[in-house]
C-alpha positions in Angstrom: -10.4 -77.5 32.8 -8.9 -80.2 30.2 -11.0 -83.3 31.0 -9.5 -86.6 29.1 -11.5 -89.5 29.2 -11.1 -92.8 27.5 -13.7 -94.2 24.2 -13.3 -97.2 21.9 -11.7 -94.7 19.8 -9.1 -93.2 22.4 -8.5 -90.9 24.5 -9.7 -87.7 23.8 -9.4 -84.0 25.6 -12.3 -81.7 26.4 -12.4 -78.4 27.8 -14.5 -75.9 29.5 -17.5 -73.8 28.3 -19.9 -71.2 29.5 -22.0 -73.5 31.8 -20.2 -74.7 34.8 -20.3 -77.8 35.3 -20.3 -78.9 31.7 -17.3 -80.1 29.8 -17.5 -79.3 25.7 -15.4 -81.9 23.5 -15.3 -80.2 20.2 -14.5 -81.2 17.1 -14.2 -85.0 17.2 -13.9 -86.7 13.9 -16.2 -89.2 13.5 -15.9 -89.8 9.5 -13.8 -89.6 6.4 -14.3 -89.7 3.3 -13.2 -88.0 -0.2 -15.1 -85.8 -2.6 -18.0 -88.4 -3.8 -17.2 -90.9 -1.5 -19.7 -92.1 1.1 -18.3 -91.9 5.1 -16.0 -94.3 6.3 -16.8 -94.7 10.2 -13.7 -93.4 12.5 -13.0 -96.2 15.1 -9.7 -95.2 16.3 -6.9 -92.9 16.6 -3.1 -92.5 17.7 -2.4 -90.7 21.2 -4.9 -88.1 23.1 -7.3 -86.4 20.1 -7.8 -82.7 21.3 -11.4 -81.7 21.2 -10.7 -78.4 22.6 -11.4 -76.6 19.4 -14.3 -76.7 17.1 -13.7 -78.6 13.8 -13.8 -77.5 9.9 -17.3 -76.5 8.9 -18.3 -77.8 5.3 -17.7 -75.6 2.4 -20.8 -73.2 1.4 -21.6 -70.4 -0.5 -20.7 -68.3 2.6 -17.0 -69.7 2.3 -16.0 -67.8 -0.4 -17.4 -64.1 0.7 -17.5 -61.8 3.1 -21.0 -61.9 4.5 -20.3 -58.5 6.6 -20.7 -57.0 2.4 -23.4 -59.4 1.2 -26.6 -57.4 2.1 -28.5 -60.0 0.8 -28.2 -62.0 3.4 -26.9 -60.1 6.3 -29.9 -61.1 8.9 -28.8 -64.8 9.5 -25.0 -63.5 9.7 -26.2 -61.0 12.4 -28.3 -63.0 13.8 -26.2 -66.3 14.3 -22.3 -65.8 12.7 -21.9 -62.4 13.2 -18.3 -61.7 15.4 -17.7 -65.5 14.8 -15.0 -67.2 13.4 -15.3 -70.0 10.7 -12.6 -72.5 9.3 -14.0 -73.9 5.6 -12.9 -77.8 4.2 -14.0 -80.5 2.5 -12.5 -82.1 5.5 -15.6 -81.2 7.7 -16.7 -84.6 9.0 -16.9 -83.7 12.8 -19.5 -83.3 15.8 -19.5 -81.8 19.0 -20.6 -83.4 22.6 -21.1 -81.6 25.5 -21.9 -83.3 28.5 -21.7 -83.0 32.9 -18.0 -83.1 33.8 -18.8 -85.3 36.4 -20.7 -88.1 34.0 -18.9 -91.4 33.9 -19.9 -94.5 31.5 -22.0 -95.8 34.4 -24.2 -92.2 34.2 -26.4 -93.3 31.3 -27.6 -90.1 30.6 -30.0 -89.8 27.6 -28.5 -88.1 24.5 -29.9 -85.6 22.1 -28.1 -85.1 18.6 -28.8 -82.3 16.9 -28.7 -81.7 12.7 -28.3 -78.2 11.5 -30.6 -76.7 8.7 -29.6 -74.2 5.9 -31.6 -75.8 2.9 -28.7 -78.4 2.4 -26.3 -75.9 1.2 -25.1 -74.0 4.3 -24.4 -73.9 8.4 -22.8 -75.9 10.7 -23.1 -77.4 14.3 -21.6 -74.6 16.0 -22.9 -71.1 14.8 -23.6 -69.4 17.8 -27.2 -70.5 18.8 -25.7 -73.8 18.8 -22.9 -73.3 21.1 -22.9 -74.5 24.7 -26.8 -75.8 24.6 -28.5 -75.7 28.4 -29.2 -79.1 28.0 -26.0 -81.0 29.5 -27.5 -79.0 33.0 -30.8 -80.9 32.7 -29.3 -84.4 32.6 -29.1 -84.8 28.7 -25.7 -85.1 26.7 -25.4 -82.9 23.7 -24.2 -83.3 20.4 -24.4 -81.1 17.1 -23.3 -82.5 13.9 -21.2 -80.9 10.4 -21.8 -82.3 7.5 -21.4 -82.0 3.9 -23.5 -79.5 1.5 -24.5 -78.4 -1.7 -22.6 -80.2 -4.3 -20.2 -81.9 -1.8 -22.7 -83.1 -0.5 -25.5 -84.6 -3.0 -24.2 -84.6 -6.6 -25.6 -87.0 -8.8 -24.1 -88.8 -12.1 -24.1 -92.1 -13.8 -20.3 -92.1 -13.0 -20.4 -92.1 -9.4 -23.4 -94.5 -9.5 -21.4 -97.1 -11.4 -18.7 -96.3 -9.1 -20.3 -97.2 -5.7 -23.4 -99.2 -6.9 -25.8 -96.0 -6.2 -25.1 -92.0 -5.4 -26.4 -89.1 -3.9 -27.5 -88.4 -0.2 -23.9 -88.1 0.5 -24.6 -85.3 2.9 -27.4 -87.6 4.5 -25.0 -90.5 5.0 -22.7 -88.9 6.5 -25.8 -87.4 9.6 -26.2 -91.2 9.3 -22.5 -92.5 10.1 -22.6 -89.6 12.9 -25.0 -91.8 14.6 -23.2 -95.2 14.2 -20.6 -93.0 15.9 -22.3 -91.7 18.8 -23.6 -95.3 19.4 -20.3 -97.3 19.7 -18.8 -94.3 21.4 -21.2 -91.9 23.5 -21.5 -94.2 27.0 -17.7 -93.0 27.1 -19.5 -89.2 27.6 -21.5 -90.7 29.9 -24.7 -91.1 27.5 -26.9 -94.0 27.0 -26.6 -95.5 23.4 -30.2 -96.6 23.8 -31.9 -93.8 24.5 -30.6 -91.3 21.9 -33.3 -88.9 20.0 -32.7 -87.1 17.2 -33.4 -83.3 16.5 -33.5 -80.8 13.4 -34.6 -77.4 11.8 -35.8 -76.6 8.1 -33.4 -78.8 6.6 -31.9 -80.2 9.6 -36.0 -81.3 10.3 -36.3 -82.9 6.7 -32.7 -84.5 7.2 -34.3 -86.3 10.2 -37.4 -87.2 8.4 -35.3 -88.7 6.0 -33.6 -90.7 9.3 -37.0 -91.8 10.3 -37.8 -93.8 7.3 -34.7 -95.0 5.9 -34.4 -98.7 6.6 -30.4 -97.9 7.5 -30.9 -96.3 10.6 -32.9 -98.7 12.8 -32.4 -98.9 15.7 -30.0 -95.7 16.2 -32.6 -93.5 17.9 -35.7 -93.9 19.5 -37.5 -90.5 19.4 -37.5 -87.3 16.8 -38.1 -83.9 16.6 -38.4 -81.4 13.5 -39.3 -77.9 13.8 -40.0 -75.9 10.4 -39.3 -78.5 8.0 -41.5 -82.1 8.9 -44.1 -82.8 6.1 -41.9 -81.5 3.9 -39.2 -84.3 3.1 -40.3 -86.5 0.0 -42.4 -83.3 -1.3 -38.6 -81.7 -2.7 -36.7 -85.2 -4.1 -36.7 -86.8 -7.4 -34.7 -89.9 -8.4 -30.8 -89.5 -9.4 -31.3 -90.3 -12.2 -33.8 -87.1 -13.2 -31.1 -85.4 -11.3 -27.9 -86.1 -13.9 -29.1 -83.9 -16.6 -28.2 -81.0 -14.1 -25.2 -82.4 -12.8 -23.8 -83.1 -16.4 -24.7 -79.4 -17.2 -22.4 -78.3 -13.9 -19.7 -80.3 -15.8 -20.0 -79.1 -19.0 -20.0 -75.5 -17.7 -16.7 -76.3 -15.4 -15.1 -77.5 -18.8 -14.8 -80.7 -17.4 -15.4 -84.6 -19.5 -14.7 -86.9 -16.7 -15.5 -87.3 -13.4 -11.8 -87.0 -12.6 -11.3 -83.9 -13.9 -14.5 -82.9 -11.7 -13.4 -84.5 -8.5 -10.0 -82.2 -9.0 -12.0 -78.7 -9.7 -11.2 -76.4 -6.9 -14.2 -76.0 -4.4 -14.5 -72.3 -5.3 -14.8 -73.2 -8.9 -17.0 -76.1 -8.4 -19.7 -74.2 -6.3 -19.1 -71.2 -8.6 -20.5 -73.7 -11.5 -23.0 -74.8 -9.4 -24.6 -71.9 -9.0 -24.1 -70.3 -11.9 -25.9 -73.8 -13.4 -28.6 -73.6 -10.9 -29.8 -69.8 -12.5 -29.0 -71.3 -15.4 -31.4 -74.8 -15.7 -34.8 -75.3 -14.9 -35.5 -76.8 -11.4 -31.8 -75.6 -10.8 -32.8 -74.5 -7.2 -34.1 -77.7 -5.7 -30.8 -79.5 -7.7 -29.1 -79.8 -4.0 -31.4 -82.0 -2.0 -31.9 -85.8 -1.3 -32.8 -88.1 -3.9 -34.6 -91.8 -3.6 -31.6 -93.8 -4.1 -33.5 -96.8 -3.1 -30.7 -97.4 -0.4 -30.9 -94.5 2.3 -34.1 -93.4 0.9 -36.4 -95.9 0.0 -40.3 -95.0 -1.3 -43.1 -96.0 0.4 -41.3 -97.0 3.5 -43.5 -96.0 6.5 -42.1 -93.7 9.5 -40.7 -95.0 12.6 -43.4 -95.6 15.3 -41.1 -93.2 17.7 -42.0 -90.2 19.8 -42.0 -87.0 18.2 -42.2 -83.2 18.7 -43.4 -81.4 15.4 -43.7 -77.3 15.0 -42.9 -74.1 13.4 -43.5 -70.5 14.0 -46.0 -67.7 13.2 -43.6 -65.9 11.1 -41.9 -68.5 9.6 -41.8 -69.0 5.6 -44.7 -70.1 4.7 -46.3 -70.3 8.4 -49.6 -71.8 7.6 -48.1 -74.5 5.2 -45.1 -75.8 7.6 -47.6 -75.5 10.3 -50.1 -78.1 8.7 -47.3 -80.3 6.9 -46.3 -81.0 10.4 -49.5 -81.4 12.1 -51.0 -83.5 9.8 -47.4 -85.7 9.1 -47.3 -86.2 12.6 -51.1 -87.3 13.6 -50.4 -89.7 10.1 -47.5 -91.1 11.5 -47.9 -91.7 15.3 -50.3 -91.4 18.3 -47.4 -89.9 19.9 -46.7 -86.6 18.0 -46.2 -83.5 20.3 -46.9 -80.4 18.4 -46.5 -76.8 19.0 -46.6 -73.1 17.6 -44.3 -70.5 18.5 -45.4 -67.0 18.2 -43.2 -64.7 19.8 -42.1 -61.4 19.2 -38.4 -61.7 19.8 -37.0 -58.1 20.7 -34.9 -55.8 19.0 -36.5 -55.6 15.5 -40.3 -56.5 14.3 -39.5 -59.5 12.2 -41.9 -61.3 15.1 -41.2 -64.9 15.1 -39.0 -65.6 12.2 -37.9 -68.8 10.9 -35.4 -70.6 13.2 -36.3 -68.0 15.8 -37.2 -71.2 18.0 -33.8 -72.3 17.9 -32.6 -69.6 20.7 -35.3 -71.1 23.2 -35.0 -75.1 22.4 -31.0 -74.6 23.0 -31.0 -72.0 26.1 -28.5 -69.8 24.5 -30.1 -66.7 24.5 -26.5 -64.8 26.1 -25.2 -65.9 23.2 -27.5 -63.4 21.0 -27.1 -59.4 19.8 -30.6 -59.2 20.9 -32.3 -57.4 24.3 -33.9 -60.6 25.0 -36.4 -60.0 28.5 -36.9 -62.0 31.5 -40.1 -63.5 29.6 -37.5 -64.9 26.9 -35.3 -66.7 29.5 -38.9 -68.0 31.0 -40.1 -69.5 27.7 -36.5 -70.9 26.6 -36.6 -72.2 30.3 -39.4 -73.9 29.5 -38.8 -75.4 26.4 -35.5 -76.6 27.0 -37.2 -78.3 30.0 -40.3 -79.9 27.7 -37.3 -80.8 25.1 -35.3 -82.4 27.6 -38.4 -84.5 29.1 -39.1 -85.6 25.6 -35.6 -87.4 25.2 -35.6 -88.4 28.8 -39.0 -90.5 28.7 -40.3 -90.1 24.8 -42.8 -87.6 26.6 -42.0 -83.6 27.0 -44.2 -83.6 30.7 -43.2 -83.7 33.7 -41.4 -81.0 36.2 -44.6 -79.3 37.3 -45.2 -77.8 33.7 -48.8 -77.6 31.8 -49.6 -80.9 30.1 -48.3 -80.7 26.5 -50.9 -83.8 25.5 -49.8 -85.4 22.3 -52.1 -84.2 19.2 -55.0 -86.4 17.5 -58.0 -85.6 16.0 -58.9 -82.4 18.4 -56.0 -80.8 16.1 -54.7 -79.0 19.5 -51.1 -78.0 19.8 -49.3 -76.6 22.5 -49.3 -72.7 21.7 -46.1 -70.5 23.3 -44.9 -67.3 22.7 -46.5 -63.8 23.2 -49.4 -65.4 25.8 -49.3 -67.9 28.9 -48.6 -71.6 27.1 -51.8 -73.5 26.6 -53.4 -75.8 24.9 -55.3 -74.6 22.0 -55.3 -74.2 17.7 -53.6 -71.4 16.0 -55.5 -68.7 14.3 -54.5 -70.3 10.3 -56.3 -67.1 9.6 -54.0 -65.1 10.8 -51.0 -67.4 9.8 -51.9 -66.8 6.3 -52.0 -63.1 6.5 -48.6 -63.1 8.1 -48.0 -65.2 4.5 -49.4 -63.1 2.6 -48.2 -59.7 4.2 -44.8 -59.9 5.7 -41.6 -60.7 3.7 -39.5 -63.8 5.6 -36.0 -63.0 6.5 -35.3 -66.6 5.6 -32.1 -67.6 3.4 
């Protein structure tokens, strides 16, 4: 099936995908933009743009090895890559919708976009946990998000601040200009511009975080949800200007005295200096992540009084320390923060409930995985991918016959799934922090 369908932009071509009844429209270019130069919008093109085919992923450490021979960090390229195929640009401005083939703009279907995690320096919005999400088949429209990473996409130097009045973030701008596009375009996919809620993991959670207090993105969405990564957002950024002793340091080790001899370093090179400079400096390794420009992020400026669902897992990271970021960011920041703990054992090796483990279960795309995932699994990803779904629906995850997920206060309570019935109850912290303490996290 080769569904076209008219937006403000054009016409554009979908295609089929593993769920019937949903048409995928991959690829769609929703930005532009140069190396150090913030996103210009997309509002148009020439003829019928084919979205059958998924778009250039941002360039990453990944791009320039084979991960089959990196043992390092073979779990997440079994796990989520492995058998995959990956195209690698600085071109890499693109997002995915999926949505019912028989939506039309009168269908006002709610919308959930989705950001991708990988500590700001890999991934992309359609590794295979991410591809074909359930959602589309419970009355929501889909859409995953690229963006750009590690020095692409938040270098910092005096240059580029005289340049455009302010730099950094670019990575985070560009999540932002994704959403300016999925509002003046999405009621073409059928989805409601006014009910769209925004969605992340580890980085992809403090990418949205970042969303839910900038004073650039009001109005754009009107719930969140951050799994393994909320709580954590301001704790990691410093201003750009602490920021350009490192970046001048990835300069001088490139051999390079102007910003346009940097801007022309081939990307291999440039994240070959980066990461040579990052082992090099201190604080290298938290050199790639958002800084207070005072423009996209501005201190001090409260949280969105939205929705939210906020959680982790029991063998996350650090469980106990994402666990109570979360909780307590949430109860802080809104009477209407719907938190959760994830504890199950996913089959097929005993890493238990690993960090982005979740992310199988909130996108129903357990066929998708290696692993000898039971009836029990499709039961719980049922039934998250139903709360999920609720949540952007009505800015409440109830509803549907399921036990009531009540949002958490004082009582500390979270909804607790995984290994047991769901319920409502605490986690065993305990516990959490001998799974800290004990067990080595597969994480990246």
């Amino acid at each position: 099936m080769n569904k076209i369908i008219n937006t403000p932009c054009g016409k554009i071509q979908g295609t089929d995908c593993r769920l019937p009844g949903v048409v995928a429209f991959k690829g769609i270019r929703y930005a532009t933009a140069g190396r150090w130069e913030y996103p210009k919008l997309v509002t148009g093109w020439d003829g019928v743009y084919d979205a059958t085919a998924y778009g250039n992923c941002s360039y990453q450490p990944r791009s320039f090895y084979n991960e089959e021979e990196n043992l390092k960090k073979v779990f997440y390229y079994n796990e989520f890559r492995k058998g995959a195929a990956y195209t690698y640009s600085e071109d890499c401005l693109f997002l995915n919708v999926w949505t019912p083939e028989t939506a039309t703009e009168e269908s006002k279907l709610p919308v959930l976009v989705y950001i991708h995690g990988g500590g700001y320096t890999g991934g992309c919005g359609h590794e295979k946990h991410f591809d074909d999400p359930v959602w589309p088949t419970k009355g929501v429209v889909a859409v995953t998000v690229n963006y750009r990473l590690g020095p692409l996409g938040f270098c910092c130097l005096p240059e580029l601040a005289e340049e455009a009045g302010h730099c950094g973030n670019y990575g985070l701008y560009d999540q932002l200009t994704s959403l300016q596009w999925v509002r003046d375009n999405i009621s073409a996919f059928g989805g409601d511009p006014d009910r769209v809620t925004i969605m992340g993991q580890s980085a992809g959670a403090m990418s949205v975080q970042q969303l839910c207090t900038s004073p650039l993105s009001d109005g754009l969405f009107r719930g969140a949800v951050m799994s393994s990564g909320c709580g954590m957002g301001s704790m990691l950024m410093s201003t750009p200007e602490k920021a350009y002793a490192f970046w001048q340091a990835v300069m001088q080790h490139l051999g390079c005295s102007s910003l346009a001899e940097l801007r022309n370093v081939a990307p291999e090179e440039l994240f070959a200096g980066w990461q040579a400079t990052k082992k090099a400096v201190k604080g290298g390794l938290l050199s790639t992540c958002p800084v207070k420009d005072g423009y996209f992020v501005v201190e001090g400026t409260p949280a969105k009084q939205i929705p939210y669902i906020i959680g982790s897992n029991s063998h996350d990271m650090v469980p106990p320390i994402l666990f109570s970021l979360g909780r307590r960011w949430g109860i802080k920041n809104s009477d209407q923060s719907y938190v959760y703990m994830l504890d199950r054992m996913l089959p097929g090796d005993k890493n238990g409930s690993w960090h982005s483990a979740d992310l199988w279960y909130w996108f129903g795309t357990l066929e998708n995985g290696w692993r000898p995932f039971e009836q029990k699994d499709y039961d719980l990803s049922d039934q998250m991918s139903t709360y999920l779904c609720n949540f952007v629906k009505n800015g409440n995850p109830n509803g549907d016959g399921q036990l009531e997920w009540t949002a958490c206060n004082k009582s500390k309570k979270v909804l607790l799934m995984g290994e047991r019935p769901t319920r409502m109850g605490k986690p065993n912290m305990l516990k959490l922090t001998g799974i800290m303490l004990t067990n080595k996290s597969v994480g990246e």
